[in-house]
C-alpha positions as semicolon CSV with decimal commas, in nm:
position;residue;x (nm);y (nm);z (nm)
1;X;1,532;2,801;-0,146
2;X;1,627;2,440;-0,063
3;X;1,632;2,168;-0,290
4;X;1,396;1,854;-0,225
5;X;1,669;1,558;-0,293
6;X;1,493;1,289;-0,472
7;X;1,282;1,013;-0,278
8;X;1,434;0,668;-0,361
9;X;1,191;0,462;-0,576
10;X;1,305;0,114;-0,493
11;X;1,499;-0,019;-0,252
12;X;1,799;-0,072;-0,476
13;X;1,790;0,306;-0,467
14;X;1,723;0,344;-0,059
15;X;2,016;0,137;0,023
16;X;2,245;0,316;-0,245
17;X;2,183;0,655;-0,037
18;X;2,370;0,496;0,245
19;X;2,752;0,503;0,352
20;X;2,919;0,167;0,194
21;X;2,992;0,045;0,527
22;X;2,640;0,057;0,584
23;X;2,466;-0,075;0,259
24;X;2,597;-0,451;0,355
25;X;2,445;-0,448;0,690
26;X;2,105;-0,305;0,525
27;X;2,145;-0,604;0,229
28;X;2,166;-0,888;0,506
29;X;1,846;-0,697;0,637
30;X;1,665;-0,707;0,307
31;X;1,795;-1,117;0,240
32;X;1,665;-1,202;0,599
33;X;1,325;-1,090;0,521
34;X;1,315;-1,217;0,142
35;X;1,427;-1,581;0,222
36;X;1,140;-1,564;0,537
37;X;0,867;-1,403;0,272
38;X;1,020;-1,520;-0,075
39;X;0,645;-1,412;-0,243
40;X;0,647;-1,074;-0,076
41;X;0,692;-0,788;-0,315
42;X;0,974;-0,511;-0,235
43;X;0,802;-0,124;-0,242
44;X;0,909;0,183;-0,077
45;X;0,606;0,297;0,176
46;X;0,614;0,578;0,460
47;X;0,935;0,646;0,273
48;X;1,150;0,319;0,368
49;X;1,142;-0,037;0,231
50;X;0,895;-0,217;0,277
51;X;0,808;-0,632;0,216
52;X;0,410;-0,649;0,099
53;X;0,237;-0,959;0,104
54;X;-0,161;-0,964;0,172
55;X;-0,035;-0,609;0,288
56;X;0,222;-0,450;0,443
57;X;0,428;-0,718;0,617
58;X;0,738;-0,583;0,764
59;X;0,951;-0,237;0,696
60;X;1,289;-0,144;0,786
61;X;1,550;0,211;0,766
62;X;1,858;0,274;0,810
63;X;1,959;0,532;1,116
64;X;2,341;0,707;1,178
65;X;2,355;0,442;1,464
66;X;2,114;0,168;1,407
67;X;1,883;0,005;1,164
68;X;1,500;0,011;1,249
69;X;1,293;-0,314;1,217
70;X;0,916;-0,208;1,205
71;X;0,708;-0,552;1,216
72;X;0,413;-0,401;1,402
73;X;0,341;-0,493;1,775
74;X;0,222;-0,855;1,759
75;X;0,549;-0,956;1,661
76;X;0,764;-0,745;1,940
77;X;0,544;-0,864;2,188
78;X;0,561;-1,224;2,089
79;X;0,916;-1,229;2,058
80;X;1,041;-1,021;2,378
81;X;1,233;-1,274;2,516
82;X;1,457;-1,306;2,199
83;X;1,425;-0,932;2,163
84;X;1,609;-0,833;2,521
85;X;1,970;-0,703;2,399
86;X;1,774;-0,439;2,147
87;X;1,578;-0,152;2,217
88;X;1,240;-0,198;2,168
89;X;0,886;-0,003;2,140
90;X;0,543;-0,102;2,057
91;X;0,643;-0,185;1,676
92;X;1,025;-0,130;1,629
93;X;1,320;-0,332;1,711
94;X;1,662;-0,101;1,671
95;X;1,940;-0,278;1,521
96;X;2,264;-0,106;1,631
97;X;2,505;-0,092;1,356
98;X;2,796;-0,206;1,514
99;X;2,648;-0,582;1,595
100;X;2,576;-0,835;1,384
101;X;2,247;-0,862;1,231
102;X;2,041;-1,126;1,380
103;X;1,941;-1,295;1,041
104;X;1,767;-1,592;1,215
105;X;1,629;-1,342;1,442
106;X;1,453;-1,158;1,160
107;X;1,393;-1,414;0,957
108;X;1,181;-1,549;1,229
109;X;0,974;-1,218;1,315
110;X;0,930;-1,187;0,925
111;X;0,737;-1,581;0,923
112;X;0,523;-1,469;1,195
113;X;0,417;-1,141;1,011
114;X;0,345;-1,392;0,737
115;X;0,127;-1,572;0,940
116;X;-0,055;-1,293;1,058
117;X;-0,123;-1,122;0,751
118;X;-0,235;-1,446;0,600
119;X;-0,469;-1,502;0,878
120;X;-0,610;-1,144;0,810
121;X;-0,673;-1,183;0,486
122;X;-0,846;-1,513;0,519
123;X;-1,050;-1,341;0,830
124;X;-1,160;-1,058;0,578
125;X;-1,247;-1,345;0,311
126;X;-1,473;-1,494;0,579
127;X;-1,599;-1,190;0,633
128;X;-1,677;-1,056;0,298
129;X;-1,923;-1,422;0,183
130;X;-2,086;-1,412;0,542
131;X;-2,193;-1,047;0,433
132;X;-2,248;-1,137;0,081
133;X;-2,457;-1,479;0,228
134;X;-2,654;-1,206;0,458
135;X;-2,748;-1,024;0,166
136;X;-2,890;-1,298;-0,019
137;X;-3,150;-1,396;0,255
């Protein structure tokens, strides 16, 4: 019978997992996104880290030869001109580990997922007193 390993809790833990060549790359990752979202909270979701705020903002993992970005498709969409030198898909921007991290890059994608999830929550605010207003009448 195999053993399950344990599921990291926090993100201190994720990144700990990973070769030590690695867990820089993975660090500069996790700084890019804090200093874009410093009021997002850190939480491991769908088993990688993940930045909430109003939500689930932006996640990211660590591959053998890449790190996945997973800001959702808005974002890769309005960013595929800055996005050309890395593989791409509807949500996920690979990060090959043996480049440098675009910090500015990320830190950029990580402001617009701001915005967006910002603009969703005050969209379901609206929504929620119109309801409550068509209640009342």
């Amino acid at each position: 019978m195999k053993t399950k390993l344990k599921q990291p809790t926090t993100i201190d833990e994720y990144i700990a997992d990973f070769p030590r060549d690695v867990q820089p790359l993975l660090e500069k990752v996790r700084a890019a996104i804090r200093k874009a979202a410093p009021d997002a909270s850190e939480a491991i979701s769908y088993q990688m880290p993940t930045f909430k705020l109003q939500g689930n903002l932006i996640h990211f993992a660590g591959y053998n030869h890449h790190i996945g970005l997973y800001p959702g498709s808005r974002p890769i969409a309005e960013f595929k001109d800055e996005l050309t030198k890395y593989k791409t898909s509807k949500g996920t921007v690979q990060l090959p580990l043996d480049k440098p991290i675009p910090v500015g890059l990320i830190g950029k994608i990580t402001k617009f997922c701001v915005q967006r999830n910002v603009e969703k929550a005050v969209s379901r605010e609206a929504a929620k007193v119109k309801r409550k207003g068509a209640k009342k009448s």
